[in-house]
MARKOL-572685 format. One record per residue (C-alpha): residue number from 0; x, y negated, z negated; residue in one letter. Coordinates in Angstrom, 1 decimal. Layout:
REM residues N
k: NUM | X: X | Y: Y | Z: Z | r: A
...
//
This chain:
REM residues 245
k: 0 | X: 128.1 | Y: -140.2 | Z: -182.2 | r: X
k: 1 | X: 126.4 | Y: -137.2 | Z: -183.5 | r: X
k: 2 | X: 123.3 | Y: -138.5 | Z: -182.1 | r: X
k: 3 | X: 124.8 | Y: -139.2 | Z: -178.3 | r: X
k: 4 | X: 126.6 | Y: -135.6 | Z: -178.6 | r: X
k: 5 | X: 123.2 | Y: -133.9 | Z: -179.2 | r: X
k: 6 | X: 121.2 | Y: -135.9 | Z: -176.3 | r: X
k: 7 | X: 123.5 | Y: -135.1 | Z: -173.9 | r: X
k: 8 | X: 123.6 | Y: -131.2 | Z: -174.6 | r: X
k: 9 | X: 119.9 | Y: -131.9 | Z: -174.6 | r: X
k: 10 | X: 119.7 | Y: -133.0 | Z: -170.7 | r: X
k: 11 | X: 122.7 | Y: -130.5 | Z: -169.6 | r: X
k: 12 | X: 120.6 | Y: -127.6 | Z: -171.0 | r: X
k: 13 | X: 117.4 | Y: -128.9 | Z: -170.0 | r: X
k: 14 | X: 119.0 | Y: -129.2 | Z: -166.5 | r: X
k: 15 | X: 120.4 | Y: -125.6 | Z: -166.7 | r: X
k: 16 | X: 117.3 | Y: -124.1 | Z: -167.6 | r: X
k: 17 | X: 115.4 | Y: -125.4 | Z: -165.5 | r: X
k: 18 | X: 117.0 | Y: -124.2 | Z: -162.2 | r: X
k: 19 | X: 115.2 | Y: -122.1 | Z: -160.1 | r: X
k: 20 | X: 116.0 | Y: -119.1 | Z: -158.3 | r: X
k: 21 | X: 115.5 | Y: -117.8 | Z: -154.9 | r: X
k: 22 | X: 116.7 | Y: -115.8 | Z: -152.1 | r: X
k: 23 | X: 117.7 | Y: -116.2 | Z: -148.5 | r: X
k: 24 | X: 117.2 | Y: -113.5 | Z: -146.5 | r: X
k: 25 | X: 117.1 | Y: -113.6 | Z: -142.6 | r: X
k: 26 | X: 116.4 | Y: -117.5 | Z: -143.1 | r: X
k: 27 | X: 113.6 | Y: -117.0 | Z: -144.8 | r: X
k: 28 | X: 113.1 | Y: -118.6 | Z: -148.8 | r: X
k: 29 | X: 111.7 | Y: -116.6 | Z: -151.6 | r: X
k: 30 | X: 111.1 | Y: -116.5 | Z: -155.0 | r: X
k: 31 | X: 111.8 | Y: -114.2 | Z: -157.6 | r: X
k: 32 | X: 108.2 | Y: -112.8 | Z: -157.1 | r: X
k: 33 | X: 107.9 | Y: -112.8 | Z: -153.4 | r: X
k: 34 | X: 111.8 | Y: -111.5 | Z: -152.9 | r: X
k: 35 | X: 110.5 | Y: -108.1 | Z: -155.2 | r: X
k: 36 | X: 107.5 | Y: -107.9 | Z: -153.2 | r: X
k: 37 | X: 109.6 | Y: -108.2 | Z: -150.0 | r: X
k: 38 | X: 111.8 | Y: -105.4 | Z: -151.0 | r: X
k: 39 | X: 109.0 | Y: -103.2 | Z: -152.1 | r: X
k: 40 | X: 107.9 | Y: -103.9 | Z: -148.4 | r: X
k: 41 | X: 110.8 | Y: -103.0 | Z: -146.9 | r: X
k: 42 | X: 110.7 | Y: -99.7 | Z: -148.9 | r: X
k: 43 | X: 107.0 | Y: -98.8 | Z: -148.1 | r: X
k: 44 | X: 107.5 | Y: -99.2 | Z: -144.5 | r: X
k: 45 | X: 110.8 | Y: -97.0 | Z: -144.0 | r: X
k: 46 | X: 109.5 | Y: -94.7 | Z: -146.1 | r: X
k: 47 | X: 105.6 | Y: -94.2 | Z: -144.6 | r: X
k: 48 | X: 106.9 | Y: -92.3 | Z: -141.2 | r: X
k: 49 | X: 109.8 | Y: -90.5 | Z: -142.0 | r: X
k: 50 | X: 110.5 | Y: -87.2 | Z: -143.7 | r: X
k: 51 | X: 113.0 | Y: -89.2 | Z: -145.8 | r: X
k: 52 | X: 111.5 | Y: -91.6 | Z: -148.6 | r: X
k: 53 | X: 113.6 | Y: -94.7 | Z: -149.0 | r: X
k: 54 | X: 112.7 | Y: -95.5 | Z: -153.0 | r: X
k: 55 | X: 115.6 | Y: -98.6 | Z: -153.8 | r: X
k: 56 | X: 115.9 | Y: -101.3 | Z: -151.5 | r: X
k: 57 | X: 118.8 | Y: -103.3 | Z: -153.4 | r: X
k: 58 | X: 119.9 | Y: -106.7 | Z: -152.3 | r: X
k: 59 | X: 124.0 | Y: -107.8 | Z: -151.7 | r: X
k: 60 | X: 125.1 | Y: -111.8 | Z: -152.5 | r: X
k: 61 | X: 126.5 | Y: -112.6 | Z: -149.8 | r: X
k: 62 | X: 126.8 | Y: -116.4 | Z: -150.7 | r: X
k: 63 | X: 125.2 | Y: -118.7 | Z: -153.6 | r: X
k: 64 | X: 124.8 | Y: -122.3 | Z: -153.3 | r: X
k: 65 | X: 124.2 | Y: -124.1 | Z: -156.9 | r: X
k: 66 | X: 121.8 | Y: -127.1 | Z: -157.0 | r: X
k: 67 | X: 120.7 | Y: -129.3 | Z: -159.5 | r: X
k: 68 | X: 117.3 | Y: -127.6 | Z: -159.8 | r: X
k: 69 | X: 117.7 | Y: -124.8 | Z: -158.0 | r: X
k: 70 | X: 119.8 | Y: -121.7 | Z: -157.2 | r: X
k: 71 | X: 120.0 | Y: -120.2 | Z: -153.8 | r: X
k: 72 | X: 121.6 | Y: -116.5 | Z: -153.2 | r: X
k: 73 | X: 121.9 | Y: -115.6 | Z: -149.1 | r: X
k: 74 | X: 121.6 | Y: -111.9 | Z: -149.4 | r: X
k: 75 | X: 121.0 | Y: -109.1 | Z: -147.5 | r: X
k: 76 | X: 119.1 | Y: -105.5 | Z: -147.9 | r: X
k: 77 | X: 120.3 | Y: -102.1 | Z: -148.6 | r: X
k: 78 | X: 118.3 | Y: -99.1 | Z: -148.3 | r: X
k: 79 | X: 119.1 | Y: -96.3 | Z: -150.9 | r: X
k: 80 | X: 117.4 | Y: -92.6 | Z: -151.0 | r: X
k: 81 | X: 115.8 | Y: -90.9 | Z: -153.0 | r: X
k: 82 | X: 116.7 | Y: -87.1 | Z: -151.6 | r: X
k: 83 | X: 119.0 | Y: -85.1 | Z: -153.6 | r: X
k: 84 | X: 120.7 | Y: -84.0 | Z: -150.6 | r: X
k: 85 | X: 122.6 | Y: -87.0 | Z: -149.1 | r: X
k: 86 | X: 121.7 | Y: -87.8 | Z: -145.8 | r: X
k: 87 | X: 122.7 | Y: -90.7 | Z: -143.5 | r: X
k: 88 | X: 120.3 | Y: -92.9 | Z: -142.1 | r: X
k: 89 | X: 121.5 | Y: -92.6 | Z: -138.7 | r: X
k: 90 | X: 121.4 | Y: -88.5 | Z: -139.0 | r: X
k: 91 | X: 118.7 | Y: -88.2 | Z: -136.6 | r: X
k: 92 | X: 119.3 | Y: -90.0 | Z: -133.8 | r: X
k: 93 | X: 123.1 | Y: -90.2 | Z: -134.4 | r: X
k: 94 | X: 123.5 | Y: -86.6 | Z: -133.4 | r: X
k: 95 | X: 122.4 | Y: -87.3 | Z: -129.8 | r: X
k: 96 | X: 125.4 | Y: -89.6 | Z: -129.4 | r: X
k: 97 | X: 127.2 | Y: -88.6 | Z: -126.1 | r: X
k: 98 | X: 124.7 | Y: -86.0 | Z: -125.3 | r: X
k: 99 | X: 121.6 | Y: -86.7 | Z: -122.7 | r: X
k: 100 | X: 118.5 | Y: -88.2 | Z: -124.4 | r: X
k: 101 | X: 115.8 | Y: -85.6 | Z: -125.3 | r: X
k: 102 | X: 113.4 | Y: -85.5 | Z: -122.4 | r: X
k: 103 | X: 109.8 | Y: -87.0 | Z: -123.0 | r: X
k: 104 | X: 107.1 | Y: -87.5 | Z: -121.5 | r: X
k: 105 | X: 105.1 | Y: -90.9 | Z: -122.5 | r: X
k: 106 | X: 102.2 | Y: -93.0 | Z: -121.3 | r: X
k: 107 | X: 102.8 | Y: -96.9 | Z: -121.1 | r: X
k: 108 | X: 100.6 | Y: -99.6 | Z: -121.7 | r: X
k: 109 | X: 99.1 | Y: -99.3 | Z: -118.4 | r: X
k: 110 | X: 98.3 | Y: -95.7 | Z: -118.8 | r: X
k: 111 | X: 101.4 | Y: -94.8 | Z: -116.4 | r: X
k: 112 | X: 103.0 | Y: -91.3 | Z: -117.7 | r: X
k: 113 | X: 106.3 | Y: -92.3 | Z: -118.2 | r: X
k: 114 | X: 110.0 | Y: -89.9 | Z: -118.5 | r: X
k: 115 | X: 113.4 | Y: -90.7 | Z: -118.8 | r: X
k: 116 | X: 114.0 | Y: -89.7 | Z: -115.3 | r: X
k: 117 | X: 112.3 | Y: -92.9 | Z: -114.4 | r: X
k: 118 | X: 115.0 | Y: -94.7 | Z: -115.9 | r: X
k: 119 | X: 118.2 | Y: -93.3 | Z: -114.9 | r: X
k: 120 | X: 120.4 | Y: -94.9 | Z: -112.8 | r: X
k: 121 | X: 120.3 | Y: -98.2 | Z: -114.7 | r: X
k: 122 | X: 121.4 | Y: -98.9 | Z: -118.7 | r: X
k: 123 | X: 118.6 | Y: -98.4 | Z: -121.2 | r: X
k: 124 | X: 118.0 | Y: -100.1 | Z: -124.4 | r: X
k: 125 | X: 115.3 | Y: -98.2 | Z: -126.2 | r: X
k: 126 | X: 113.7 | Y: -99.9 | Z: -129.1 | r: X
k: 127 | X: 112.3 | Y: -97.3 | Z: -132.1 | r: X
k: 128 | X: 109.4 | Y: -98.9 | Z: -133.6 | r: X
k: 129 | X: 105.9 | Y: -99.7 | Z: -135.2 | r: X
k: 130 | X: 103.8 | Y: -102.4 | Z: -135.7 | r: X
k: 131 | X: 103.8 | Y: -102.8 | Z: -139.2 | r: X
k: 132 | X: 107.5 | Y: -102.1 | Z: -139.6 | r: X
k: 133 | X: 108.3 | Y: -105.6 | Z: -141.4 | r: X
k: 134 | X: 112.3 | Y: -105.1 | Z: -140.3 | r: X
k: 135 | X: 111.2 | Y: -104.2 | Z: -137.0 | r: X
k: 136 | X: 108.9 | Y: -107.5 | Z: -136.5 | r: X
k: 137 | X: 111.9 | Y: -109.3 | Z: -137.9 | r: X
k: 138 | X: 114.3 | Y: -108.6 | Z: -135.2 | r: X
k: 139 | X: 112.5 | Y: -108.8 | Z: -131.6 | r: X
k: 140 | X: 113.2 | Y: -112.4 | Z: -131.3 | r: X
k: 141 | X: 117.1 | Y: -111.1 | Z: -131.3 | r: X
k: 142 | X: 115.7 | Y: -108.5 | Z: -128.8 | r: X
k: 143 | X: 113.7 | Y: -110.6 | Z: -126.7 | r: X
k: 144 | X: 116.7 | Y: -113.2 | Z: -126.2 | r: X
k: 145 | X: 118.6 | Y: -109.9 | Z: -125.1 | r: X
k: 146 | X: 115.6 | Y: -109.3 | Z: -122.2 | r: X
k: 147 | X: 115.9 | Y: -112.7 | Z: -121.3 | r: X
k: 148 | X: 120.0 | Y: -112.5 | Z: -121.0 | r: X
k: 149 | X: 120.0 | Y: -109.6 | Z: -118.6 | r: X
k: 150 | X: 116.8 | Y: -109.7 | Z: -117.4 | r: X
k: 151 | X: 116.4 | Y: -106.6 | Z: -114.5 | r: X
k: 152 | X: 120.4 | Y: -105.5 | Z: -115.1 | r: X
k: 153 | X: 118.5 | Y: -103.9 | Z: -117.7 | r: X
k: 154 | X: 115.6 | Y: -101.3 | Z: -118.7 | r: X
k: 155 | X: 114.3 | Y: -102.8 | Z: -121.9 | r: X
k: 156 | X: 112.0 | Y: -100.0 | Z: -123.5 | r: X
k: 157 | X: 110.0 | Y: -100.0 | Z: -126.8 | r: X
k: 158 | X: 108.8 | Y: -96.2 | Z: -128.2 | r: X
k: 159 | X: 106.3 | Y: -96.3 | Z: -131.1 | r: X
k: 160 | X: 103.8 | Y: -93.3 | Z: -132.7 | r: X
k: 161 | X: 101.0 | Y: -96.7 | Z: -132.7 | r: X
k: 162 | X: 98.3 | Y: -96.2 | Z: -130.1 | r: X
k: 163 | X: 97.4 | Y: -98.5 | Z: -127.4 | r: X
k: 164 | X: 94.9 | Y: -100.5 | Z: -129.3 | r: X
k: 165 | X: 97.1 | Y: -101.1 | Z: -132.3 | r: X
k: 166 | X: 100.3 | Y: -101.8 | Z: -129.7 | r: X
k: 167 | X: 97.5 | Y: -104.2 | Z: -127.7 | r: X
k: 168 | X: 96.7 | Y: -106.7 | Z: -130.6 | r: X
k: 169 | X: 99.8 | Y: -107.0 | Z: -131.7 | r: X
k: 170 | X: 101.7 | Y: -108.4 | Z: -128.7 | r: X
k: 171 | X: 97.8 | Y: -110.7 | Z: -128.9 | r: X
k: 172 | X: 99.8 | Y: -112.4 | Z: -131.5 | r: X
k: 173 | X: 103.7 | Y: -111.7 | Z: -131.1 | r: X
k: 174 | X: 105.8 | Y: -111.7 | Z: -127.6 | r: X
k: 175 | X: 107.4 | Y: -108.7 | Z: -127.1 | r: X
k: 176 | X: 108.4 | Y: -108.3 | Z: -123.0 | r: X
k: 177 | X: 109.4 | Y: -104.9 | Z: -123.1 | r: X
k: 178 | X: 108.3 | Y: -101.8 | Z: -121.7 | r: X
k: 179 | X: 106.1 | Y: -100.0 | Z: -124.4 | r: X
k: 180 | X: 105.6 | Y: -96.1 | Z: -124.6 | r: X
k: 181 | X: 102.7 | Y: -95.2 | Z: -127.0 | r: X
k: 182 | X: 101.3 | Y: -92.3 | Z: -128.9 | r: X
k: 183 | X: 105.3 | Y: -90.9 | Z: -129.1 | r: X
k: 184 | X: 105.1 | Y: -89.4 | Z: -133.2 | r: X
k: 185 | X: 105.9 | Y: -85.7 | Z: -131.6 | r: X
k: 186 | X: 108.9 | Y: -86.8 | Z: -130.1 | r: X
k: 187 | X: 110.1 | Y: -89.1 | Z: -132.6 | r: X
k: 188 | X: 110.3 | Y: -87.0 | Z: -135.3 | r: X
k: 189 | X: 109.9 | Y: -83.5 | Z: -133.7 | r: X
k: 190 | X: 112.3 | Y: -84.1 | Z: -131.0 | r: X
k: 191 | X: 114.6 | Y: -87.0 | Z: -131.9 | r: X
k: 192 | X: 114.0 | Y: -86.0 | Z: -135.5 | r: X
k: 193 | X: 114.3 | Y: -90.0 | Z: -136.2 | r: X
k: 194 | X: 114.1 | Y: -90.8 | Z: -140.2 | r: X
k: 195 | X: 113.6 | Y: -94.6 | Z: -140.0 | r: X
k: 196 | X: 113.0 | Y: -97.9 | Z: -138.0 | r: X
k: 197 | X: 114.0 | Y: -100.1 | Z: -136.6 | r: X
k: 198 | X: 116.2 | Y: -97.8 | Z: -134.7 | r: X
k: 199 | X: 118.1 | Y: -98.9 | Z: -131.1 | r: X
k: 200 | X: 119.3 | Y: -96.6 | Z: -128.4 | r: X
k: 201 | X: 121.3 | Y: -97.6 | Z: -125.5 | r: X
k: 202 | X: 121.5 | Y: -95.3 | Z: -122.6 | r: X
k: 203 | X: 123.9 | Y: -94.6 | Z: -119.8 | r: X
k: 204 | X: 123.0 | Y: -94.2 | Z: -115.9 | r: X
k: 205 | X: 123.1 | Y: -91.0 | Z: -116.6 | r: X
k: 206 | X: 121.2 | Y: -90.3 | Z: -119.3 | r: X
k: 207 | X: 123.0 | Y: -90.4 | Z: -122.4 | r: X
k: 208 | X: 123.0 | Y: -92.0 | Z: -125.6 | r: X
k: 209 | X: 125.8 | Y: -94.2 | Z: -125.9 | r: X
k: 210 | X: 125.3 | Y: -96.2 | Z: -128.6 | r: X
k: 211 | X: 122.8 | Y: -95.8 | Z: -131.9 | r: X
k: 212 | X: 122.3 | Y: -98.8 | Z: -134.1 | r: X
k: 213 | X: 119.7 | Y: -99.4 | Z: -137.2 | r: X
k: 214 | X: 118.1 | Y: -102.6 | Z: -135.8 | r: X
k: 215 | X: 119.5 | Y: -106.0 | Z: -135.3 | r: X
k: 216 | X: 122.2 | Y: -106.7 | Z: -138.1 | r: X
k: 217 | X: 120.9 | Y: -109.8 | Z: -139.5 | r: X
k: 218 | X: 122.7 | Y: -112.0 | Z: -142.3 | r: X
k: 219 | X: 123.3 | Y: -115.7 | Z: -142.6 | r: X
k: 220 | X: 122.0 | Y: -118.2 | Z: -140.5 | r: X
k: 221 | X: 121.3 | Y: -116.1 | Z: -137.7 | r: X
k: 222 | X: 117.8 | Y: -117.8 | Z: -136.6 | r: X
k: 223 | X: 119.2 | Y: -120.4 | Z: -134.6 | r: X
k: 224 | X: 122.1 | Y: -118.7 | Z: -133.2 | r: X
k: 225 | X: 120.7 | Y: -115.2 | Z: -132.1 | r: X
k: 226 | X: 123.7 | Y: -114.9 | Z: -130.2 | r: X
k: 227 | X: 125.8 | Y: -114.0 | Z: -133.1 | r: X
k: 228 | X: 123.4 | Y: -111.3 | Z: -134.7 | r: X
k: 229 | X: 123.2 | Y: -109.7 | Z: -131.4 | r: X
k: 230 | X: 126.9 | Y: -109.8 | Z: -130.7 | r: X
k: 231 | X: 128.1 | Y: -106.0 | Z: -130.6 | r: X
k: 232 | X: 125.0 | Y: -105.3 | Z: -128.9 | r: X
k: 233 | X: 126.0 | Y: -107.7 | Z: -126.2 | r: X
k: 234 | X: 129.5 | Y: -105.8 | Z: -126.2 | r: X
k: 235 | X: 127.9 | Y: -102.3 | Z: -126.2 | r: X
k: 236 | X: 126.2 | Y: -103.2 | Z: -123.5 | r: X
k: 237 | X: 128.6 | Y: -105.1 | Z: -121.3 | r: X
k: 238 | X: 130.4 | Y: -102.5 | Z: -121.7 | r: X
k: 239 | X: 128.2 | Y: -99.9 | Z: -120.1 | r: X
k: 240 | X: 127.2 | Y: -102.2 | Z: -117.3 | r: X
k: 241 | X: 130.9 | Y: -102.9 | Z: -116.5 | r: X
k: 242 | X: 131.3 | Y: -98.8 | Z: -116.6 | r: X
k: 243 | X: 128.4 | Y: -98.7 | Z: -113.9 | r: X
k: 244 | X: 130.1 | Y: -101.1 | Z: -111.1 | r: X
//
């Protein structure tokens, strides 16, 4: 009896100790080592352009699921800072809300100098961005199935500090339909004083921000139904259309 007792604690902690763990974040699978790398990442790349350094990048269980050999947490990200003055992550761009947008003046891919005049009279979604922003990547699926749900009801703009060249290869490799205004670092931190990316804007007929969101919120099985992440977008801007008839 002792014998059978001893085997079977055997195989239960044999099974125990060998499970695995990993992490699901925005439906993608990593380990331990990957998921650390991942965060440090995510902290790197909000951190490189903004006056603000982002140091922690924590993660939140959102949901575990317990295999046999494995052990699977859905999580998602937090950003923490570093400053010893507390500052919101919005603070930037948030103060703009209800006010007209800054006025710029920026050239498109096509070497057209762009301003927001050119896009009054219709609702704006403005896309804060770069191309080695991994969040930023991560979420224009979500915005490019936005493009293609309201097509020309729409101005779908992207703003980056990249140049043309660096803008160029990337959509080589990635669609991204949108509008894209180049070369903007002076207005994006001088004049909309923004301290991280992704960053989305919408904008009224008339001009004013409406409606400021830190990227897509992703969680849980999102992938396949980007019609859930992109839900309160989807209302924002419904809402704004239906404001314009």
């Amino acid at each position: 009896m002792k014998y059978h007792l001893f085997f079977l604690l055997a195989i239960l902690s044999s099974l125990s100790f060998g499970q695995e763990t990993y992490y699901n974040f925005q439906d993608e699978i990593f380990d331990e080592v990957r998921f650390r790398e991942k965060l440090k990442n995510i902290e790197d790349n909000y951190g490189a352009t903004s006056d603000y350094t982002y140091t922690v990048a924590s993660h939140k269980v959102l949901t575990t699921q317990v295999r046999q050999d494995s052990i699977i947490h859905h999580v998602e990200v937090i950003l923490s800072q570093s400053n010893t003055a507390p500052i919101d992550i919005n603070a930037g761009v948030q103060r703009f809300l209800n006010t007209p947008l800054p006025a710029f003046e920026l050239q498109n891919l096509e070497n057209q100098l762009k301003t927001n005049t050119d896009y009054k009279g219709k609702v704006t979604l403005i896309n804060l961005w770069f191309t080695a922003c991994a969040p930023c990547i991560t979420e224009i699926p979500y915005l490019n199935y936005l493009k293609d749900l309201y097509q020309d009801q729409v101005n779908f703009v992207a703003i980056t500090f990249d140049s043309k060249d660096k803008v160029d290869r990337f959509l080589s490799r990635k669609s991204f339909p949108f509008e894209h205004l180049i070369d903007a670092t002076t207005y994006l931190h001088k004049e909309l004083t923004n301290n991280a990316f992704p960053k989305l804007m919408l904008i009224d007929t008339k001009g004013h921000v409406r409606f400021v969101e830190n990227g897509v919120i992703l969680s849980g099985n999102t992938a396949s139904h980007p019609e859930v992440a992109v839900s309160g977008l989807k209302e924002q801007l419904d809402f704004l259309l239906k404001e314009h008839e």
